[in-house]
C-alpha positions in Angstrom: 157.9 83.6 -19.2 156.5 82.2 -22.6 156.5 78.5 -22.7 156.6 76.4 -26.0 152.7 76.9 -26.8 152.8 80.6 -26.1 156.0 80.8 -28.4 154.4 78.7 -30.7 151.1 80.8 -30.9 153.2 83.9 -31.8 154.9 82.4 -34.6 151.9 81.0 -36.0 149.8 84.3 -36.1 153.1 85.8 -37.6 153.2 84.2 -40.2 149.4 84.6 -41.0 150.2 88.3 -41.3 154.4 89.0 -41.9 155.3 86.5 -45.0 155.9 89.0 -47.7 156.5 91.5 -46.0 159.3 94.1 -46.7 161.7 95.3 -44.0 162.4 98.9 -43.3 164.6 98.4 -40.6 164.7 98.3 -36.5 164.6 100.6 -34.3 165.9 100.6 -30.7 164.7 102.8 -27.8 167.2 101.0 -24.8 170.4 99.5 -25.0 170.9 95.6 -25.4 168.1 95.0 -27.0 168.6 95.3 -30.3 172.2 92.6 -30.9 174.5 93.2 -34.2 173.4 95.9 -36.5 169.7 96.1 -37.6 170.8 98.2 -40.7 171.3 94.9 -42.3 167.9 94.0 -42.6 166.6 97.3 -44.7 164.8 96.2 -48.0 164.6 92.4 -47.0 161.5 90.4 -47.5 159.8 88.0 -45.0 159.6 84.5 -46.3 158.8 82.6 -42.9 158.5 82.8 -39.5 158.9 79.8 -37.1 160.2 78.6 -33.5 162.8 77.0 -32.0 162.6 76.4 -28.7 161.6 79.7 -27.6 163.0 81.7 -29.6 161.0 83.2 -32.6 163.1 83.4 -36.0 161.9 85.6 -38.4 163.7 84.2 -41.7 164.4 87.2 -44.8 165.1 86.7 -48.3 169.3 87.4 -48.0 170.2 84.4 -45.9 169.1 86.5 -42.3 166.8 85.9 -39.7 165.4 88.2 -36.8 165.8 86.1 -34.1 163.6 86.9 -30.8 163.7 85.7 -27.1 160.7 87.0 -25.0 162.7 85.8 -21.9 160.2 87.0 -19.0 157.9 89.5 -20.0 158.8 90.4 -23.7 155.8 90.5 -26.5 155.5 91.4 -30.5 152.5 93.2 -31.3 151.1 93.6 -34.9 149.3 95.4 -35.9 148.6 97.7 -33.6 145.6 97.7 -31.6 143.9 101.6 -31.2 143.7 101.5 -28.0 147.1 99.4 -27.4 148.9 102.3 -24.9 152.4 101.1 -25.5 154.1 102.3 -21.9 157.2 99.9 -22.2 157.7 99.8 -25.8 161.5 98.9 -26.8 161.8 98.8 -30.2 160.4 98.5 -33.0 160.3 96.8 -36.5 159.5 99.1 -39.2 157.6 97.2 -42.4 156.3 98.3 -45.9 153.2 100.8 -45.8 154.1 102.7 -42.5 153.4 99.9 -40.5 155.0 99.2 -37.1 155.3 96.0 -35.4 156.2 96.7 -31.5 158.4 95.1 -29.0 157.2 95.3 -25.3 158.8 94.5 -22.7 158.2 95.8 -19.3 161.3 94.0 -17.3 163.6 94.2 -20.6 165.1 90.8 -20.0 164.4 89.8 -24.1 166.6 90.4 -27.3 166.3 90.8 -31.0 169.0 89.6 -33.1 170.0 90.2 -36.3 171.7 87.1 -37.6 173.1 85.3 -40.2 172.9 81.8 -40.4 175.8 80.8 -38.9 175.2 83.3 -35.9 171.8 82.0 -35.9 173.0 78.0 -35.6 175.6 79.3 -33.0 173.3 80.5 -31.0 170.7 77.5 -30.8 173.8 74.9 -30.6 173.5 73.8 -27.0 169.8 73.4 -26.7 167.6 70.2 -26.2 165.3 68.2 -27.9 161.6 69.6 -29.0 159.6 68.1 -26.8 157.0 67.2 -30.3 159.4 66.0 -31.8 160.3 62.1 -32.4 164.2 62.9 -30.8 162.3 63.1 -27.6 161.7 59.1 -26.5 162.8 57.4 -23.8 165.9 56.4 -25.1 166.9 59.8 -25.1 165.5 60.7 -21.8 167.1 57.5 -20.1 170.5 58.4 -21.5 170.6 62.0 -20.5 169.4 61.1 -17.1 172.0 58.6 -16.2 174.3 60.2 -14.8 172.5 63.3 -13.2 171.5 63.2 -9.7 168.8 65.8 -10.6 165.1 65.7 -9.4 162.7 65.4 -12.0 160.8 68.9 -12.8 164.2 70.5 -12.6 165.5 68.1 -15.4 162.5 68.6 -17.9 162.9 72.7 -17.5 166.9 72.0 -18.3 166.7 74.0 -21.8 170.1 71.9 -22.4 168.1 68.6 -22.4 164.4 69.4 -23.4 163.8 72.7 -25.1 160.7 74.7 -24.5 159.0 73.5 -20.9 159.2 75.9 -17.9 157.5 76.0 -14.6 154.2 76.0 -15.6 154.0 73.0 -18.1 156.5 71.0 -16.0 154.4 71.2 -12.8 151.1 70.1 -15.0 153.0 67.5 -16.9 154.0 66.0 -13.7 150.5 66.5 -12.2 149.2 64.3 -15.1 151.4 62.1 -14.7 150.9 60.8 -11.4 154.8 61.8 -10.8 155.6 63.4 -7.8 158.3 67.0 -8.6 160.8 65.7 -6.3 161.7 62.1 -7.7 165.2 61.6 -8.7 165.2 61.2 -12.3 167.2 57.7 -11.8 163.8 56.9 -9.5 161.5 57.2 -13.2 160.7 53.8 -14.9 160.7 53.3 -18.8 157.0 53.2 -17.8 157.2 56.4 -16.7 159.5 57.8 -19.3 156.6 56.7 -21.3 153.8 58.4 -19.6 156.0 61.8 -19.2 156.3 61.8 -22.9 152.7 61.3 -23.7 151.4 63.8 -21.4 154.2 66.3 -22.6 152.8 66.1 -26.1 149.5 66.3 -25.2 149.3 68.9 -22.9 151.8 71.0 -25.0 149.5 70.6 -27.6 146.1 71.3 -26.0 147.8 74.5 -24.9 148.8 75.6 -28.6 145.5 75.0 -29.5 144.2 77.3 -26.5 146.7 79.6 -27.6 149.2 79.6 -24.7 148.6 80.5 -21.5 148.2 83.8 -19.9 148.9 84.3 -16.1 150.2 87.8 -16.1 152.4 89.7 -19.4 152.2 87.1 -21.9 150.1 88.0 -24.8 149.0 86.8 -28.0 150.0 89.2 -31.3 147.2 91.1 -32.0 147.3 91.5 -27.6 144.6 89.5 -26.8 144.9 86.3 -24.1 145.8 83.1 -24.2 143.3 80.1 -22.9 144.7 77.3 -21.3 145.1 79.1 -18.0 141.3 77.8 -17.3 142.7 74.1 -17.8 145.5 74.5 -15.3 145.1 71.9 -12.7 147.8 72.6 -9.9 149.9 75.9 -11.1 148.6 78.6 -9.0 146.3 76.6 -7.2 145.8 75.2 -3.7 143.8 72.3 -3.5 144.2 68.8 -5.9 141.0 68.9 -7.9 141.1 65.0 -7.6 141.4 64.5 -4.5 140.8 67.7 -2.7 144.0 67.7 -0.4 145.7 70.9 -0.4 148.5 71.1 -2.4 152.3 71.0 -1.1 154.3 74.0 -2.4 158.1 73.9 -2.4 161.0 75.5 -4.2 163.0 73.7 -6.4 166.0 75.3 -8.6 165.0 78.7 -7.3 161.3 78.2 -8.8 158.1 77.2 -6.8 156.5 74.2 -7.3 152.9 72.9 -6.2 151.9 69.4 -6.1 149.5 66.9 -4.6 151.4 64.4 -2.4 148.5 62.0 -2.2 147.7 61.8 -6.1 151.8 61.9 -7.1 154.4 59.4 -6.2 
Protein backbone atom coordinates (compact mmCIF):
# COMPACT_ATOMS: atom_id res chain seq x y z
CA UNK A 1 0.00 0.00 0.00
CA UNK A 2 1.39 3.61 -0.57
CA UNK A 3 2.94 4.99 2.53
CA UNK A 4 3.33 8.79 3.17
CA UNK A 5 6.53 9.30 0.81
CA UNK A 6 4.86 7.28 -2.01
CA UNK A 7 1.68 9.53 -1.56
CA UNK A 8 3.68 12.32 -1.21
CA UNK A 9 5.65 11.72 -4.55
CA UNK A 10 2.38 11.49 -6.40
CA UNK A 11 1.10 14.74 -5.32
CA UNK A 12 4.21 16.41 -5.94
CA UNK A 13 4.65 15.29 -9.65
CA UNK A 14 0.84 16.23 -9.98
CA UNK A 15 1.12 19.28 -9.41
CA UNK A 16 4.19 19.77 -11.76
CA UNK A 17 1.94 18.72 -14.56
CA UNK A 18 -2.20 19.19 -13.43
CA UNK A 19 -2.40 22.98 -11.98
CA UNK A 20 -4.37 24.65 -14.70
CA UNK A 21 -5.69 22.18 -16.00
CA UNK A 22 -9.46 22.04 -17.10
CA UNK A 23 -11.68 19.15 -16.13
CA UNK A 24 -13.80 17.30 -18.58
CA UNK A 25 -15.20 15.00 -16.33
CA UNK A 26 -14.69 11.19 -14.92
CA UNK A 27 -15.31 8.26 -16.10
CA UNK A 28 -15.94 4.96 -14.33
CA UNK A 29 -15.48 1.46 -15.77
CA UNK A 30 -16.48 -0.63 -12.12
CA UNK A 31 -18.82 0.19 -9.55
CA UNK A 32 -17.60 1.92 -6.21
CA UNK A 33 -15.09 3.52 -7.44
CA UNK A 34 -16.07 6.54 -8.58
CA UNK A 35 -18.22 8.18 -4.90
CA UNK A 36 -20.99 11.10 -5.50
CA UNK A 37 -21.45 12.30 -8.97
CA UNK A 38 -18.35 13.07 -11.17
CA UNK A 39 -20.65 15.30 -13.44
CA UNK A 40 -19.93 18.01 -10.95
CA UNK A 41 -16.54 18.48 -11.84
CA UNK A 42 -17.00 19.23 -15.83
CA UNK A 43 -15.43 22.62 -16.83
CA UNK A 44 -13.49 23.09 -13.46
CA UNK A 45 -9.87 24.16 -13.29
CA UNK A 46 -7.03 22.60 -11.20
CA UNK A 47 -5.58 25.05 -8.83
CA UNK A 48 -3.58 22.52 -6.47
CA UNK A 49 -2.90 19.27 -5.71
CA UNK A 50 -1.65 18.04 -2.24
CA UNK A 51 -1.81 15.22 0.54
CA UNK A 52 -3.32 14.40 3.54
CA UNK A 53 -2.39 11.56 5.01
CA UNK A 54 -2.82 9.28 2.20
CA UNK A 55 -5.14 10.54 0.44
CA UNK A 56 -4.45 12.73 -2.62
CA UNK A 57 -6.79 15.96 -2.99
CA UNK A 58 -7.02 17.34 -6.14
CA UNK A 59 -8.45 20.97 -5.29
CA UNK A 60 -10.78 22.83 -8.51
CA UNK A 61 -11.63 26.28 -8.91
CA UNK A 62 -15.66 25.90 -7.55
CA UNK A 63 -14.93 24.99 -3.88
CA UNK A 64 -14.39 20.92 -4.95
CA UNK A 65 -11.74 18.55 -4.63
CA UNK A 66 -11.02 14.97 -6.25
CA UNK A 67 -10.20 13.26 -3.43
CA UNK A 68 -8.07 9.82 -3.97
CA UNK A 69 -7.20 6.82 -1.73
CA UNK A 70 -4.78 4.27 -3.41
CA UNK A 71 -5.58 1.84 -0.55
CA UNK A 72 -3.52 -1.31 -1.71
CA UNK A 73 -2.65 -1.31 -5.14
CA UNK A 74 -4.29 1.80 -6.72
CA UNK A 75 -2.08 4.33 -9.06
CA UNK A 76 -2.69 7.76 -11.26
CA UNK A 77 -0.88 7.75 -14.34
CA UNK A 78 -0.30 10.94 -16.53
CA UNK A 79 0.42 11.18 -19.07
CA UNK A 80 0.32 8.23 -20.55
CA UNK A 81 3.32 6.20 -21.28
CA UNK A 82 3.20 4.46 -25.19
CA UNK A 83 3.84 1.47 -24.10
CA UNK A 84 1.75 1.73 -20.63
CA UNK A 85 -0.71 -1.55 -21.40
CA UNK A 86 -3.40 -0.50 -19.07
CA UNK A 87 -5.03 -4.20 -18.14
CA UNK A 88 -6.71 -2.93 -14.85
CA UNK A 89 -7.65 0.43 -15.67
CA UNK A 90 -10.74 1.76 -13.58
CA UNK A 91 -11.49 5.00 -14.46
CA UNK A 92 -10.48 7.67 -15.79
CA UNK A 93 -10.07 11.57 -15.58
CA UNK A 94 -10.72 13.32 -18.72
CA UNK A 95 -8.70 16.88 -19.05
CA UNK A 96 -8.42 19.74 -21.75
CA UNK A 97 -6.70 18.64 -25.13
CA UNK A 98 -7.89 14.98 -25.20
CA UNK A 99 -5.81 14.03 -22.59
CA UNK A 100 -6.48 11.16 -20.14
CA UNK A 101 -5.17 10.70 -16.77
CA UNK A 102 -5.80 6.82 -15.70
CA UNK A 103 -6.70 5.05 -12.56
CA UNK A 104 -5.18 1.53 -12.05
CA UNK A 105 -5.99 -0.55 -9.82
CA UNK A 106 -5.55 -4.22 -10.01
CA UNK A 107 -7.29 -5.39 -6.48
CA UNK A 108 -9.86 -2.29 -6.74
CA UNK A 109 -9.66 -1.64 -2.98
CA UNK A 110 -9.18 2.58 -3.86
CA UNK A 111 -11.78 5.36 -4.40
CA UNK A 112 -12.17 8.65 -6.12
CA UNK A 113 -14.35 11.17 -4.54
CA UNK A 114 -15.93 13.99 -5.72
CA UNK A 115 -16.24 16.32 -2.72
CA UNK A 116 -17.18 19.47 -1.45
CA UNK A 117 -15.51 20.86 1.27
CA UNK A 118 -17.44 19.92 3.91
CA UNK A 119 -17.62 16.21 2.49
CA UNK A 120 -14.00 16.57 2.07
CA UNK A 121 -13.34 17.72 6.01
CA UNK A 122 -15.86 14.88 6.97
CA UNK A 123 -14.05 12.56 5.59
CA UNK A 124 -10.40 13.32 7.08
CA UNK A 125 -12.05 14.17 10.66
CA UNK A 126 -10.81 11.14 12.58
CA UNK A 127 -7.27 10.90 11.38
CA UNK A 128 -3.94 11.50 13.22
CA UNK A 129 -1.23 13.74 13.37
CA UNK A 130 1.32 14.13 10.12
CA UNK A 131 4.08 12.60 11.22
CA UNK A 132 6.35 16.12 9.63
CA UNK A 133 4.48 17.98 11.26
CA UNK A 134 5.24 19.96 14.66
CA UNK A 135 1.68 18.31 16.28
CA UNK A 136 3.70 15.20 16.25
CA UNK A 137 6.11 15.55 19.73
CA UNK A 138 6.22 13.67 22.50
CA UNK A 139 3.65 15.35 24.29
CA UNK A 140 1.32 14.17 21.87
CA UNK A 141 2.62 10.72 21.64
CA UNK A 142 2.77 10.26 25.63
CA UNK A 143 -0.81 11.37 25.83
CA UNK A 144 -2.36 9.13 23.28
CA UNK A 145 -0.37 6.26 24.61
CA UNK A 146 -1.54 6.35 28.14
CA UNK A 147 -4.11 4.58 28.29
CA UNK A 148 -3.56 1.93 25.44
CA UNK A 149 -2.20 -1.36 26.22
CA UNK A 150 -1.05 -1.53 22.52
CA UNK A 151 2.47 -2.71 21.41
CA UNK A 152 4.38 -0.25 19.66
CA UNK A 153 4.53 -0.71 15.62
CA UNK A 154 0.79 -1.46 15.89
CA UNK A 155 0.28 2.08 17.59
CA UNK A 156 2.41 4.18 14.98
CA UNK A 157 0.44 2.33 11.91
CA UNK A 158 -3.03 3.46 13.97
CA UNK A 159 -4.10 6.07 11.09
CA UNK A 160 -6.32 7.46 14.15
CA UNK A 161 -3.16 8.57 15.97
CA UNK A 162 -0.36 9.04 13.37
CA UNK A 163 -1.43 9.45 9.79
CA UNK A 164 0.55 8.16 7.00
CA UNK A 165 3.08 5.18 8.36
CA UNK A 166 2.32 1.52 7.46
CA UNK A 167 4.17 -1.62 7.66
CA UNK A 168 7.01 -0.85 5.94
CA UNK A 169 8.13 2.52 7.47
CA UNK A 170 7.05 1.36 10.94
CA UNK A 171 9.29 -1.77 10.93
CA UNK A 172 12.34 0.65 9.59
CA UNK A 173 11.57 3.38 12.02
CA UNK A 174 11.74 0.92 14.76
CA UNK A 175 14.81 -0.78 13.27
CA UNK A 176 16.54 2.65 13.56
CA UNK A 177 15.54 3.15 16.46
CA UNK A 178 17.04 0.49 18.44
CA UNK A 179 13.15 -0.25 19.53
CA UNK A 180 12.16 -3.63 19.51
CA UNK A 181 8.15 -4.03 17.51
CA UNK A 182 6.74 -5.69 20.43
CA UNK A 183 7.33 -3.11 23.41
CA UNK A 184 4.25 -1.92 24.99
CA UNK A 185 3.97 1.68 24.20
CA UNK A 186 3.75 2.45 28.19
CA UNK A 187 7.38 0.48 28.03
CA UNK A 188 8.82 3.76 25.60
CA UNK A 189 10.80 6.55 27.48
CA UNK A 190 10.48 10.35 26.59
CA UNK A 191 13.91 9.37 25.35
CA UNK A 192 12.53 7.16 23.21
CA UNK A 193 9.54 9.21 22.18
CA UNK A 194 12.35 11.38 21.14
CA UNK A 195 14.36 9.16 19.05
CA UNK A 196 10.99 7.59 17.36
CA UNK A 197 10.22 11.09 16.29
CA UNK A 198 13.53 11.95 14.82
CA UNK A 199 14.00 8.81 12.88
CA UNK A 200 10.23 9.14 11.61
CA UNK A 201 11.08 12.46 10.10
CA UNK A 202 14.10 11.39 8.69
CA UNK A 203 13.48 8.35 7.21
CA UNK A 204 10.05 9.70 5.87
CA UNK A 205 11.97 12.16 4.35
CA UNK A 206 14.89 10.29 2.79
CA UNK A 207 12.10 8.19 1.22
CA UNK A 208 10.31 11.33 -0.47
CA UNK A 209 13.38 12.27 -1.72
CA UNK A 210 13.97 8.67 -3.27
CA UNK A 211 10.57 8.93 -4.42
CA UNK A 212 8.68 6.28 -2.35
CA UNK A 213 9.27 2.92 -2.33
CA UNK A 214 8.44 0.24 -4.70
CA UNK A 215 8.15 -3.41 -3.62
CA UNK A 216 5.51 -4.62 -5.88
CA UNK A 217 2.26 -2.12 -7.59
CA UNK A 218 3.24 1.07 -6.34
CA UNK A 219 4.32 3.44 -8.92
CA UNK A 220 5.40 6.84 -9.52
CA UNK A 221 2.99 9.10 -12.12
CA UNK A 222 4.61 8.96 -15.15
CA UNK A 223 4.91 4.74 -14.07
CA UNK A 224 8.37 4.59 -13.28
CA UNK A 225 9.74 3.21 -9.66
CA UNK A 226 10.36 4.48 -6.57
CA UNK A 227 14.02 4.27 -4.83
CA UNK A 228 14.20 3.75 -1.34
CA UNK A 229 13.53 0.11 -1.60
CA UNK A 230 17.54 -0.23 -1.91
CA UNK A 231 17.86 1.55 1.63
CA UNK A 232 15.50 -0.82 3.34
CA UNK A 233 17.28 -2.32 6.17
CA UNK A 234 14.96 -5.12 7.73
CA UNK A 235 11.51 -5.18 5.48
CA UNK A 236 11.79 -8.12 3.34
CA UNK A 237 14.98 -9.11 4.59
CA UNK A 238 16.41 -11.93 6.70
CA UNK A 239 19.51 -11.19 8.24
CA UNK A 240 20.34 -7.63 10.55
CA UNK A 241 22.85 -5.88 8.41
CA UNK A 242 24.51 -4.79 11.75
CA UNK A 243 24.89 -7.54 13.39
CA UNK A 244 24.32 -10.34 11.03
CA UNK A 245 21.67 -12.39 13.19
CA UNK A 246 18.83 -13.54 11.25
CA UNK A 247 15.92 -11.56 11.75
CA UNK A 248 12.74 -12.67 13.91
CA UNK A 249 9.53 -12.47 11.92
CA UNK A 250 6.19 -12.35 13.66
CA UNK A 251 2.71 -11.07 13.03
CA UNK A 252 1.32 -8.33 14.73
CA UNK A 253 -2.34 -6.81 14.01
CA UNK A 254 -2.65 -9.17 11.18
CA UNK A 255 0.67 -7.72 9.46
CA UNK A 256 4.20 -9.32 9.50
CA UNK A 257 6.85 -7.87 11.16
CA UNK A 258 10.77 -8.61 10.95
CA UNK A 259 13.13 -7.41 13.45
CA UNK A 260 16.60 -8.05 14.97
CA UNK A 261 16.25 -9.20 18.62
CA UNK A 262 19.83 -8.56 19.36
CA UNK A 263 20.13 -4.93 17.91
CA UNK A 264 16.28 -3.87 19.35
CA UNK A 265 15.19 -3.75 22.86
Amino acid sequence: MPELPEVQTICNELNEVLIGRELIGIESFRNNIVVFNSELVKGQTIIEVKRVAKYILIKLSKDQQIVVHLRMTGKLIFPIPDNYKGKYVRAKIMLDNHDEMIYDDVRCFGKIYVNNSEQTASLLAKLGVEPLSSNYNIDYLLEKSKYRRTEIKPFLMDQNIIVGIGNIYAQEILYHSKISPTRSVQSISKKEWAKIIKITREILLKAIECNGTTISDYRRVDDRTGEFQNFLQVYGKDKCPKCQSELVQIKQAGRSTRYCKVCQK
